[in-house]
C-alpha angles and dihedrals in degrees: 000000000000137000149114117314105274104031092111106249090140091048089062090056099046083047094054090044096048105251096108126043126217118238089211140000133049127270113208130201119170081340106304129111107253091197086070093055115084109228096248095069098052101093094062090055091060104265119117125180120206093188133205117298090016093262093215119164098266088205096054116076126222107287099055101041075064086053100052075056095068099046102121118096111245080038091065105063084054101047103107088046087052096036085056097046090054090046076063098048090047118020090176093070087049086062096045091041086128106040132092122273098217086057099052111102114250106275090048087055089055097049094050090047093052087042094055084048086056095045094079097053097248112189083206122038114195113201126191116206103323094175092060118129095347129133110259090250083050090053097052088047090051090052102043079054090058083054097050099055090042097070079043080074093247108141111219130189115198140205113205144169092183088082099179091041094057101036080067099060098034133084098204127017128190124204111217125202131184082334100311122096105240098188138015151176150073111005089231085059100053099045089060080041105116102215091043101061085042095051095035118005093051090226113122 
C-alpha cells in the first residue's frame, strides 16, 4: 500500500490489527468479522502487526522480545522451532540474543521487530514502514527479507514510502488516497503507470 502522508494507510493497519476501531463497515479474515475480535486475540487467529517505528521493549533483550512474540497460547509449544527459524532468517539476532533491544542499531531493531511478529506463526504479517530510518543496504536487506518470506507462503501487506523499492518485492500494490484507494493493481502495472512513476516514482 502506497500513497501521500495522510492518506491513512497506517490506520488501516491499526484498524486490521484491532487498535483502532471503525466507525462503520466489516472487516473480514477467513470469514469472520474482525471488528468483533478484541485485539488481543488476533494473533492467534494468524495476523501479526510490526508498527511504525518497530515498538520493541527497549529493556528486554532479544530473546525475549522473541518471546513476547510467542505469547499466545497455541504460539508457545512452538517457540524454540520459531525462535530458530528466525535465528536463520537473521543471524545477526542470534548473535545479539542477549543484548538489549534498545541498544541494537536500527536495522537490528527492525529485524528483531519483524522476527517477534513471526514468532507467533501469523498467516498475515502487516508491516508499517520497514524501510523507515534504515541505511540503504539495510533497506535492501529489509526488503530481500520480504521476498524471501513471501515464497515461504506467508502473505504480507506492506505499508511503504520507498515506492520503487516495494513495487519490486510485491505481486499486487494499491494507491490510497484521503482513505479511498485510488489505483490499484499488479505491482508490474503501477509501476508503467504514468501517473504512478510521476506521482511516486519521481520519472516524467
Amino acid at each position: 500500500m502506497v500513497g501521500p502522508n495522510g492518506a491513512g494507510k497506517t490506520t488501516l493497519l491499526r484498524v486490521i490489527s484491532g487498535l483502532i476501531r471503525p466507525r462503520v463497515g466489516t472487516l473480514r479474515y477467513g470469514g469472520e468479522d474482525l471488528t468483533t475480535v478484541p485485539p488481543h486475540e488476533l494473533p492467534a487467529l494468524g495476523i501479526a502487526h510490526v508498527p511504525e517505528n518497530r515498538r520493541l521493549f527497549p529493556h528486554l533483550t532479544v530473546e525475549e522480545n522473541l518471546k513476547v512474540g510467542a505469547y499466545a497460547k497455541r504460539a508457545r509449544p512452538h517457540f524454540a522451532a520459531r525462535r530458530d527459524h528466525v535465528y536463520t532468517l537473521f543471524p545477526r539476532l542470534k548473535e545479539r540474543r542477549h543484548q538489549l533491544a534498545g541498544t541494537l542499531s536500527g536495522g537490528e531493531q527492525q529485524m528483531c521487530a519483524i522476527g517477534r511478529a513471526l514468532m507467533s506463526g501469523p498467516r498475515i504479517l502487516l508491516l508499517d514502514e520497514p524501510s523507515a530510518g534504515l541505511a540503504p543496504i539495510v533497506v535492501r536487506q529489509v526488503f530481500e527479507l520480504v521476498r524471501h518470506i513471501r515464497q515461504e507462503g506467508l502473505t504480507v501487506l506492506i505499508v511503504e514510502q520507498n515506492v520503487a523499492q516495494v513495487l519490486r518485492v510485491v505481486d499486487r500494490a494499491y494507491v490510497l488516497e484521503t482513505g479511498r484507494v485510488a489505483a490499484e493493481g499488479s505491482a508490474a502495472a503501477l509501476a508503467a503507470d504514468p501517473a504512478i512513476r510521476r506521482s511516486y516514482l519521481g520519472v516524467h
